[in-house]
N, C-alpha and C positions, 0 to 999 in steps of 0.2 A: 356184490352178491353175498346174500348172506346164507352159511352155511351150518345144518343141525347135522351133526353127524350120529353116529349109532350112541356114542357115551358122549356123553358134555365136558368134548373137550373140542380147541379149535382146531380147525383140518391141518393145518402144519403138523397135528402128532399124528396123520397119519405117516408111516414111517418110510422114508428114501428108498427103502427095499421094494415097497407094495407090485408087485406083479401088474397091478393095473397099471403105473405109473411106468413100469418099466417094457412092458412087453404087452401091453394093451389087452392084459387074459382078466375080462371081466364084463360086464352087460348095465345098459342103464334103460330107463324109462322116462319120457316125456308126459308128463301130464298135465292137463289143463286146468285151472283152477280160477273159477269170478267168485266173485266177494269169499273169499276163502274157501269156497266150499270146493274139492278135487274130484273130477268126474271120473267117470268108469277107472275105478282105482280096483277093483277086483281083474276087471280084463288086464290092465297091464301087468299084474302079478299074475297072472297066469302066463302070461308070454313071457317073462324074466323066468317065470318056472319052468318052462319048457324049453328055454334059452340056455337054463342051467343043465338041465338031464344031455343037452345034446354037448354041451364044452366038457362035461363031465363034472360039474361043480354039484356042491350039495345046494337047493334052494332055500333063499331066506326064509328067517323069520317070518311070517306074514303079519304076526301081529305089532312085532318090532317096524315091520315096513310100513303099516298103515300109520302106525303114529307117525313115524318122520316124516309121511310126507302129508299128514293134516296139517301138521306144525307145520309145516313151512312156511305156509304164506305168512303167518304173524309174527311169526320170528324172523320174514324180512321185511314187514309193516306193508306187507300187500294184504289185506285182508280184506280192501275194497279194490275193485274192477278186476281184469284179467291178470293171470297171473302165468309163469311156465314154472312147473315144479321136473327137477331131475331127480330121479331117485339112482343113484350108482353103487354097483355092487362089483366090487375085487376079489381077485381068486387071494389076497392078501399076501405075506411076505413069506418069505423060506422057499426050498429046493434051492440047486444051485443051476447054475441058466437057464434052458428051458422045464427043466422038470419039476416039477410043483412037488411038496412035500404028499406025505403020505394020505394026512386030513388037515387041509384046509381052513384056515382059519379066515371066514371071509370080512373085508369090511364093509359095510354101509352105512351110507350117509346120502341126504337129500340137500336140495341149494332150491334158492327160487328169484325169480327175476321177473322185471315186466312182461308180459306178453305181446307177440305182435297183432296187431290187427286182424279181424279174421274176413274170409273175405276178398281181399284184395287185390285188384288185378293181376297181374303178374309179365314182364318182357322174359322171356327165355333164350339162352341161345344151347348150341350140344356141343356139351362138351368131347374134348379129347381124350382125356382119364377113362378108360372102359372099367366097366364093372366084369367083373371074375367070377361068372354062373358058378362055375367049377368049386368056389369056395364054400364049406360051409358059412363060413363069416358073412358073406353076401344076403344070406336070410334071418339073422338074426343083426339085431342093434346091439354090436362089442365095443367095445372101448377104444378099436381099432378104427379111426374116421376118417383117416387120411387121404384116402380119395373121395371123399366128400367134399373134405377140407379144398382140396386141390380143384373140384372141378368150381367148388362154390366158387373161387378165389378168382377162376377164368370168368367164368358169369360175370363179376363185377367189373373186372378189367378190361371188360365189352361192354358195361356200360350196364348192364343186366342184371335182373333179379334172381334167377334162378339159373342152375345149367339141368340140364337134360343129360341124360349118362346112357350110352350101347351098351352094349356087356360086347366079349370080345367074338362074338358068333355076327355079329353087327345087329343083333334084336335093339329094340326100345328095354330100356331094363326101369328106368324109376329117374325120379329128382335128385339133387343134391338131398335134400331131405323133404323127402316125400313120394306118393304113388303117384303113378300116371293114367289119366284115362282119356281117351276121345270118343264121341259120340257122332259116329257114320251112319247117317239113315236111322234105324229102326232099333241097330245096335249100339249100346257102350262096352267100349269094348277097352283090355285092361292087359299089358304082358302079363303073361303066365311066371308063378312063385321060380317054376327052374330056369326063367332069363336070368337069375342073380336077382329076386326081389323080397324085401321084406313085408309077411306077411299084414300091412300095418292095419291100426284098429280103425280106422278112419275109411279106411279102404273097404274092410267088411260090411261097416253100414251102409256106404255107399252102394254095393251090392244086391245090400237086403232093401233100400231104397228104391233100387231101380227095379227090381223081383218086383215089387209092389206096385210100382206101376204102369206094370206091363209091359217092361225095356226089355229087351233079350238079352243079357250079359255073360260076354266071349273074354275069355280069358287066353291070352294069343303069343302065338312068336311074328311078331313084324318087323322090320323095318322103317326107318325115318319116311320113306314114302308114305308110310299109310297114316302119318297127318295131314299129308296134302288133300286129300275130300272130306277129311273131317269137318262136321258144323261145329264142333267147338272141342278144345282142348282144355284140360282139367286137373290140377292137382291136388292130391289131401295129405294134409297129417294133423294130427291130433291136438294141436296148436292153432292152426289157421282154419281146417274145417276145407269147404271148398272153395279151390280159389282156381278163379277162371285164368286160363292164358291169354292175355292178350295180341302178343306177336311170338315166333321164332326164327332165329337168326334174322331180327330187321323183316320178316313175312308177317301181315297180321292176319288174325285167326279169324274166324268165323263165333258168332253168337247164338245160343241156343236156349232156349227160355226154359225148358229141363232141367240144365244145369242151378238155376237158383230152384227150379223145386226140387231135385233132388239135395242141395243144399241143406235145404228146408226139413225135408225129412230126415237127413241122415243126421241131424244134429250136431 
C-alpha cells in the first residue's frame, strides 16, 4: 500500500508517540475512487469535520486534504479501475497519557489500495462483539476499530463475509463495515443513528433513493427478529455501494428487485 502522507516523507516518520497510533484519538475517511477520479470528496470532509468538532480536535486542512487524497491513486499506480483511498487524521504527538497538549498538532496522510467489488453478494452471520450506543465513538469513523476488527474476524471464522453487530440494548446497530437496511412490504427500513450507528454516506443516498421512489423510510430500534419477514436484506458503504445479503447465520434471505434499483440510484 502506498502511502502520501501530509509532507513527503515516508510514514515510518510518523513518530512512535502519535496518539492515533497509541490511543486510537483521531478519525479517517474511506473514499471511493475509479480511474483516479475520488467521489463525493466534499461529503466526506464534512463528516471528518464534524467528527473533529465533536473529539474536540481542530479540522483539517481541506485544501491539504483534497490534494492527498487526488494523489493517491497515482501515487499507488491505481489510476485505472476502482480504487479505496483512506484519508487518516491523528490528534498527533504530546500530553502525557490521556491528555492531549494544549493545541494539537494533527497528522495527515492518505494510502490507497484496490478496491472491492461493488455489488456483491454477501453470507453474513451476528456477531457477538455488541456495539456501545452509549459511546460517542460508535457514530463517528475513530481510529478506534476493534470491535470491528473482532466481529469481522468471527464472520470469517464462520465461514462468512460479513458480521452483523446488536449494540448492547440488543437493537440491530450496523455491519462490520457498513449500514444495515431491510426492506418489509412497503417499508425500508434502517436502525436509528442512537443504536450505536454511523451516520454513513452511502446510507444517506440510499434514503434519498428510496424518498424518490415512493418507499417509506423508518429509521428504527429492532431486534434480529425483524429480518425474519424481510424481502431482502442490505448493506452500504462507500466502497461496495449496495450489496445484497444473501443468507444470515446459514438462513437465506429473500430478493427484491428495489434493492438493484435503488442501487442504481443511489450511486
Amino acid at each position: 500500500m502506498t502511502v502520501v502522507p501530509l509532507t513527503a516523507v515516508p510514514l515510518a516518520a510518523v513518530p512512535l508517540t502519535d496518539r492515533g497510533l497509541l490511543l486510537g484519538d483521531g478519525l479517517f475517511e474511506t473514499l471511493l475512487a475509479v480511474d483516479g477520479a475520488v467521489r463525493h470528496v466534499e461529503a466526506h470532509l464534512d463528516r471528518m469535520a464534524a467528527g473533529c468538532a465533536v473529539l474536540g480536535l481542530p479540522a483539517p486542512d481541506r485544501d491539504r486534504a483534497r490534494a492527498l487524497v487526488a494523489d493517491a491513486p497515482g501515487a499507488a499506480g491505481l489510476a485505472v479501475g476502482r480504487a479505496a483511498v483512506r484519508l487518516t487524521l491523528t490528534a498527533g504527538s504530546g500530553g502525557r497519557g490521556l491528555d492531549r497538549p494544549d493545541a494539537p498538532v494533527l497528522e495527515l496522510f492518505a494510502a490507497c489500495a484496490p478496491a472491492p467489488p461493488a455489488g456483491a453478494p454477501a453470507e453474513a452471520v451476528v456477531a457477538s462483539v455488541r456495539r456501545n450506543e452509549g459511546s460517542p465513538a460508535s457514530r463517528l469513523k475513530t481510529l478506534a476499530y476493534l470491535d470491528n476488527v473482532l466481529a469481522r474476524a468471527q464472520a470469517r471464522a464462520a465461514g462468512a463475509d460479513e458480521a452483523l453487530m446488536l449494540n448492547n440494548r440488543g437493537h440491530l446497530a450496523c455491519a462490520s463495515a457498513g449500514n444495515l437496511f431491510w426492506l418489509d412490504g412497503g417499508v425500508l427500513a434502517t436502525p436509528a443513528l442512537d443504536c450505536g450507528v454511523l451516520a454513513g454516506l452511502a446510507r444517506g443516498r440510499v434514503m434519498a433513493a428510496a424518498a424518490g421512489l415512493g418507499v417509506e423510510v423508518r429509521e428504527v430500534r429492532a431486534g434480529i427478529e425483524a429480518l425474519a419477514t424481510a424481502s431482502a436484506v442490505f448493506l452500504t458503504n462507500s466502497l461496495t455501494g449496495v450489496r445484497p445479503l444473501a443468507s444470515l447465520d446459514g438462513r437465506a434471505l429473500g430478493r427484491d428487485p428495489r434493492v438493484a434499483e435503488l442501487a442504481a440510484r443511489a450511486g
